[in-house]
C-alpha positions in Angstrom: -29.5 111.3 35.5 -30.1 109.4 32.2 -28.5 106.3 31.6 -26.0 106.1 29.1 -25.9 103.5 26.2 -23.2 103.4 23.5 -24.8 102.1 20.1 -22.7 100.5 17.4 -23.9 103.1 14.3 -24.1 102.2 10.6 -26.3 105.4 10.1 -28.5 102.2 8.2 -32.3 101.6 8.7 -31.8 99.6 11.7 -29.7 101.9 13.9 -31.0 105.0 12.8 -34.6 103.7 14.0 -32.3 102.0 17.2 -31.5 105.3 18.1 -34.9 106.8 18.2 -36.0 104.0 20.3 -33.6 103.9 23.1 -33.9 107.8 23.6 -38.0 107.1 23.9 -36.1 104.5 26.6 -35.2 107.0 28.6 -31.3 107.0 27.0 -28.5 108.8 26.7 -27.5 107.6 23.3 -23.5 107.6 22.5 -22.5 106.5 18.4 -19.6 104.6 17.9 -19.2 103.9 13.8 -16.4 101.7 11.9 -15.5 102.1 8.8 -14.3 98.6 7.8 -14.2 99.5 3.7 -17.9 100.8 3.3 -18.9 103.6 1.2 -19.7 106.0 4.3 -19.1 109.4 4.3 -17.9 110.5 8.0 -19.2 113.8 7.5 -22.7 112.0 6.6 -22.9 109.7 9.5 -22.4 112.7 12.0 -24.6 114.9 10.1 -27.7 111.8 10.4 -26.5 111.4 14.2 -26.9 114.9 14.7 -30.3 115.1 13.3 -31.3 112.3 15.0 -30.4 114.4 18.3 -27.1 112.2 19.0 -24.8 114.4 20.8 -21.7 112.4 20.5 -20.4 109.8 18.3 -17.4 108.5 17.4 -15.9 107.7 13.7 -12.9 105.5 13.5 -11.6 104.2 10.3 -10.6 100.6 11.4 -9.3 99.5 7.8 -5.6 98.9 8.6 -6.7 96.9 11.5 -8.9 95.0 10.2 -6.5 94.5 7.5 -3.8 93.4 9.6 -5.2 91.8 12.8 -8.6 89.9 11.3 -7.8 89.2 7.7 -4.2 88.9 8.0 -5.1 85.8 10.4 -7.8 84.4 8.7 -6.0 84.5 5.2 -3.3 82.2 7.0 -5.8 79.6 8.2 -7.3 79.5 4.7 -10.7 80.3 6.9 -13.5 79.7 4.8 -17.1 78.9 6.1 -19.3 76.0 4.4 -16.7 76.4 1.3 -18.4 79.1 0.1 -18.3 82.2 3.0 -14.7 83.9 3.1 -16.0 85.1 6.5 -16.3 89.2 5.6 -18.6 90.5 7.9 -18.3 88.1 10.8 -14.8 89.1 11.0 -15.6 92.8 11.6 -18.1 91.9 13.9 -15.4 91.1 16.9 -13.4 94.2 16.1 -16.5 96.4 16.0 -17.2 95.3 19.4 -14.3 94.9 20.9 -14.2 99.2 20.3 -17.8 98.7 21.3 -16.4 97.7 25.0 -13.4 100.5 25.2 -15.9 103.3 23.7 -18.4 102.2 26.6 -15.4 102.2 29.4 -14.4 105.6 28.3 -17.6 107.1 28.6 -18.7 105.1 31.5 -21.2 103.6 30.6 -23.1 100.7 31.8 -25.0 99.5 29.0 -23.9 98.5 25.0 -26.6 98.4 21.9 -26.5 96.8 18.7 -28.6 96.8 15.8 -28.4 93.3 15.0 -31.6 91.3 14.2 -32.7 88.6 16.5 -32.5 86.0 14.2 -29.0 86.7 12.8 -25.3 85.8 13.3 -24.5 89.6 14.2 -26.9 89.3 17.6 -24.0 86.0 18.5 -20.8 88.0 17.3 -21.4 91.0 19.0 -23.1 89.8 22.3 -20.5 87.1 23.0 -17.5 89.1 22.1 -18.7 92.1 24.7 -19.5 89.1 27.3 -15.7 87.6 26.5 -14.0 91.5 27.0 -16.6 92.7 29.7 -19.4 90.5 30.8 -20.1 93.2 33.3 -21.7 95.3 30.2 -25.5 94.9 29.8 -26.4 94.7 26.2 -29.6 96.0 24.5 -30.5 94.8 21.2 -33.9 96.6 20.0 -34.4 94.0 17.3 -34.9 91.8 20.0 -37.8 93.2 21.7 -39.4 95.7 19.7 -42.5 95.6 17.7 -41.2 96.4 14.8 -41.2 92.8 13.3 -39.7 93.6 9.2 -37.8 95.7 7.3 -41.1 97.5 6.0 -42.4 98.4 9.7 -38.8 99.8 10.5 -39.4 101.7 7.1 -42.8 103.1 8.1 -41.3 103.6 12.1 -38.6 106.2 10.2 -41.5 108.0 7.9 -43.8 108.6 11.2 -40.6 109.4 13.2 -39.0 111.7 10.1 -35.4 109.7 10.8 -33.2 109.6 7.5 -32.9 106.6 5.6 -32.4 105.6 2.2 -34.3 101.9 2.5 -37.3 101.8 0.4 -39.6 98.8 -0.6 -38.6 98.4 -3.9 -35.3 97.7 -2.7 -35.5 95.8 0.3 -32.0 93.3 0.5 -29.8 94.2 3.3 -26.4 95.2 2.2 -23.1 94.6 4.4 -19.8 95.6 3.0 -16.4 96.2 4.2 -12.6 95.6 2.7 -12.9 92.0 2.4 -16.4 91.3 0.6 -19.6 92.1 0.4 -23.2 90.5 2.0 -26.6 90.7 0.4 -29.7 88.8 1.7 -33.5 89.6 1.8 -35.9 90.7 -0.5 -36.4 88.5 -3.6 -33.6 86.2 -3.0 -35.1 84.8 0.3 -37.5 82.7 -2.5 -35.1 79.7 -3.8 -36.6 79.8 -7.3 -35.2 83.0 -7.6 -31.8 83.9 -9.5 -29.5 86.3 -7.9 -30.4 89.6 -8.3 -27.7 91.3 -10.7 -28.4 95.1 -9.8 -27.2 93.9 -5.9 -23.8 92.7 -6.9 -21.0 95.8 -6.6 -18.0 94.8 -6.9 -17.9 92.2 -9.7 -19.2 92.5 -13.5 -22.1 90.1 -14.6 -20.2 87.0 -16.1 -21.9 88.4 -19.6 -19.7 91.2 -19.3 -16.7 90.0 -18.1 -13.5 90.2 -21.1 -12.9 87.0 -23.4 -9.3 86.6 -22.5 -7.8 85.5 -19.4 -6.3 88.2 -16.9 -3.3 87.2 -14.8 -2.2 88.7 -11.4 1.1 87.9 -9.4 1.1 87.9 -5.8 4.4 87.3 -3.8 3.5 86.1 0.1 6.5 86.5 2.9 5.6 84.4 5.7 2.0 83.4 4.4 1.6 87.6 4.5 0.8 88.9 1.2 3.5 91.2 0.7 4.1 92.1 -3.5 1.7 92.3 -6.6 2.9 92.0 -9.9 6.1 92.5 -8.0 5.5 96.1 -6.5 5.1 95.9 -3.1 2.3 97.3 -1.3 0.5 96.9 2.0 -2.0 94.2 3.0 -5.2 97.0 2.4 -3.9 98.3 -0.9 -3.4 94.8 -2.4 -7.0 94.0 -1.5 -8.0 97.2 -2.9 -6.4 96.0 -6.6 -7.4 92.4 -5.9 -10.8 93.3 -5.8 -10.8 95.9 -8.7 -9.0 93.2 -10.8 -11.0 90.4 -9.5 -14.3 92.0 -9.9 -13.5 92.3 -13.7 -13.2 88.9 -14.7 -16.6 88.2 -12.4 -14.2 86.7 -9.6 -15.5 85.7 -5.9 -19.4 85.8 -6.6 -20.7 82.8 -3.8 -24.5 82.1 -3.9 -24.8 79.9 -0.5 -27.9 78.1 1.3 -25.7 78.6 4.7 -26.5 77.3 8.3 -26.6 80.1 10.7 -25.1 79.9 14.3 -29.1 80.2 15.9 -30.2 76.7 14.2 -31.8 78.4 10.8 -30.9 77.9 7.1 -30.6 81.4 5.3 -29.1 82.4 1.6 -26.8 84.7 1.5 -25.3 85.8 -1.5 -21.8 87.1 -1.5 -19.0 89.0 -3.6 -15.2 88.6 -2.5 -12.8 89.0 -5.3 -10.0 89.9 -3.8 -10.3 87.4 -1.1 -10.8 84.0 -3.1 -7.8 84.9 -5.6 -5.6 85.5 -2.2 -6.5 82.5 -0.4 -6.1 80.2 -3.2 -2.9 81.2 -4.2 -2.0 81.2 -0.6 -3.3 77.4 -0.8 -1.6 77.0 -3.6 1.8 78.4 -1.9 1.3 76.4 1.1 0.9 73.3 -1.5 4.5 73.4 -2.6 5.9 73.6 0.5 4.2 72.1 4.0 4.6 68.1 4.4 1.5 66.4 4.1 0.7 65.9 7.4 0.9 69.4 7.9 -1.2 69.9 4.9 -4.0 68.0 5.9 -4.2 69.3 9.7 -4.4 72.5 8.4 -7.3 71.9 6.5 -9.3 70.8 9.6 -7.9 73.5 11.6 -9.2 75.6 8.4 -12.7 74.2 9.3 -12.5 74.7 12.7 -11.1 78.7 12.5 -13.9 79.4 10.1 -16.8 78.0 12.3 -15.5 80.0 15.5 -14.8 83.0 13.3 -18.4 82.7 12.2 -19.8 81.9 15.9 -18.1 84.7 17.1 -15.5 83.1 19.5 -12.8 85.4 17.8 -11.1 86.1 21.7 -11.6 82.4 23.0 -9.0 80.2 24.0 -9.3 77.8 21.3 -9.1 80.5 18.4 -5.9 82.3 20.0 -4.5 78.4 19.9 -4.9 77.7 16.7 -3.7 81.3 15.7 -0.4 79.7 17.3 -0.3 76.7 15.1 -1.3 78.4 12.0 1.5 80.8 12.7 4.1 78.5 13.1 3.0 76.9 10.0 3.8 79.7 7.8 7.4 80.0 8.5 8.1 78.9 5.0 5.4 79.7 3.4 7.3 82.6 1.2 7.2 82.7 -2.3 5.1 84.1 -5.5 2.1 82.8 -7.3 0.8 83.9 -10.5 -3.5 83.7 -10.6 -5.1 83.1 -14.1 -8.2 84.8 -13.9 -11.4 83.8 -16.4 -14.8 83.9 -16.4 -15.3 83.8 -12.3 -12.7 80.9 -12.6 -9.2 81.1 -10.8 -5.8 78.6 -11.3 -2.5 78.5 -10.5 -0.1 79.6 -13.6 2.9 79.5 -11.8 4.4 79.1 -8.8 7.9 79.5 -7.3 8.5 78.8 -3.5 12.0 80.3 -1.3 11.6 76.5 0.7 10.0 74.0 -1.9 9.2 70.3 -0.8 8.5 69.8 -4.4 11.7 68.5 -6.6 11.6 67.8 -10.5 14.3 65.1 -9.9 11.6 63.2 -8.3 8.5 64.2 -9.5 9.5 63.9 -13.5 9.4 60.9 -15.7 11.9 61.9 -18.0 15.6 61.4 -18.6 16.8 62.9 -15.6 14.9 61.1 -12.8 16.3 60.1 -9.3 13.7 58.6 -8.2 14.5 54.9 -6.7 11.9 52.6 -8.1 13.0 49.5 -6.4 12.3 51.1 -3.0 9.1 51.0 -3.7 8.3 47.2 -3.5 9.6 47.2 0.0 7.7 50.1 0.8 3.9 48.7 -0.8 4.9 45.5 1.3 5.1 47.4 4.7 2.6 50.1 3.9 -0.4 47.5 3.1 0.5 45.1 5.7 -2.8 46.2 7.9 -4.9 46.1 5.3 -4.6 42.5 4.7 -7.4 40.1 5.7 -6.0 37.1 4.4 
């Protein structure tokens, strides 16, 4: 009896060559894709698995999960990696696997695959969410241990083999993409003196190209959830949808990063997220107007912290789920509407009106009708610098 292995399927160069290897293994070979916002056609990624021999794979459209359970929380922590990294595709990694786990207990079977390289973040996510959920699994990662050492073996491995993929030479960047961004490394732009390459970018126009006045967007948030835009409410996916249509116009969310990968290595990774930057900083901005300071400033280390387990892939450890707690409590009044200028890849505040506001004119103004009590100040300088004072 064959053993059985259930391989997390993109239908890309790497798993379409993955699943020719592990059925020269010996295999049984079950697909599980997710469609996390990519381009794939269903009907595509079955017709590839079929004429790679699979017999069985599964399709799931994950969107609304993803939506709701990853971004959802991640948006709320303000969870950005190395300032630069809204976190897009090592936030699907967890979920992907996590279905990676049930797909393999429903079909009994003892062994996972990945086609993760073995010098990326992906290898991490995946292998140390399945050992969190089921460390009984065992995982095989070809990339690990085959010879196939580049991107233009695995090409030559799928001509000799006749498996279907559209990689070529000329274009040789890998390409990641789901609802919340887009990830493009390799090829030319592993060479620092290089410029980004503008035929990778997708979602956003070049900033040559981008219109010479200002575009503004409204987005009302209930809760820190990001409920209204333009004051028509719509669901979490949908809003990201327009964000990124409306972002990606005005050459919004375009991050070229020389970023620190979990295995010790420095990579660059360019990225596109439009609809992500405009909703986290006007969810920032929100959150200015009405958390204390103290609160304010936690929350940006927490912020730090969430991003760099989000990235590790410690999505299901204990310390994630308890700052998911704090975060949560923290957005209890975090209800209001902000309107985002948008310009040029640039993003600001152009209004902002909060249910539970800290802020008050009466205070803050230094006109006519200030309350303010200046003498209280005096007192307080005299007490607040006290241990400070060396003479």
């Amino acid at each position: 009896m064959k053993k059985k292995v259930v391989l997390a399927y993109s239908g890309g160069l790497d798993t379409s060559c993955c699943v020719r290897w592990l059925q020269d293994k010996g295999f049984e070979v079950v697909c599980f894709s997710a469609n996390l916002g990519s381009e794939f056609s269903p009907e595509e990624l079955k017709k590839k698995a079929k004429q790679s021999g699979i017999s069985k794979i599964y399709v799931m459209d994950l969107q609304k999960e993803f939506a709701q359970e990853y971004i959802l929380r991640a948006l709320k922590a303000n969870a950005v990696y190395e300032s630069k990294y809204a976190l897009s595709t090592a936030l699907g990694r967890p979920l992907i696997a996590k279905y990676l786990v049930d797909i393999a207990h429903r079909e009994k079977a003892d062994y996972v695959a990945h086609g993760c390289s073995g010098k990326g973040n992906d290898q991490v996510r995946i292998d140390t969410t399945v050992k969190i959920l089921d460390p009984k699994l065992k995982i095989i990662a070809p990339l690990r241990v085959w010879k196939l050492t580049s991107r233009e073996s695995e090409i030559a491995y799928a001509k000799e083999k006749k498996i279907p993929v559209s990689a070529t030479k000329e274009k040789i960047y890998s390409i990641d993409r789901n609802i919340w961004g887009i990830s493009i490394e390799g090829g030319m732009m592993e060479d620092l003196n290089n410029a980004p390459d503008e035929a990778a970018y997708v979602l956003t126009k070049s900033m040559e190209k981008t219109p010479a006045k200002a575009g503004f967007v409204e987005i009302e948030f209930y809760k820190g959830a990001p409920v209204k835009i333009n004051a028509k409410k719509k669901g979490l996916l949908e809003i990201i949808e327009i964000l990124n249509k409306i972002g990606g116009k005005h050459c919004i969310g375009r991050s070229d990063l020389i970023e620190d990968r979990t295995v010790g290595i420095k990579s660059r990774e360019i990225y596109e997220a439009p609809a992500a930057w405009i909703l986290i900083r006007a969810h920032q901005e929100l959150e200015s107007v009405v958390l204390d300071k103290d609160t304010l400033s936690f929350k940006e280390i927490v912020a730090l912290k969430y991003a760099q387990l989000a990235y590790q892939g410690l999505w299901f450890s204990r310390l994630k789920k308890s700052l998911d707690a704090f975060v949560e409590l923290t957005q209890e009044r975090v209800t209001g509407s902000i309107k985002m200028k948008l310009f040029k890849g640039s993003i600001s505040a152009a209004s902002r009106k909060a249910k539970y506001p800290l802020y008050k004119k009466e205070l803050a103004t230094y006109g006519e009708k200030d309350q303010f009590n200046r003498q209280d100040a005096k007192g307080f300088i005299e007490i607040f610098s006290l241990p400070y004072r060396e003479k």
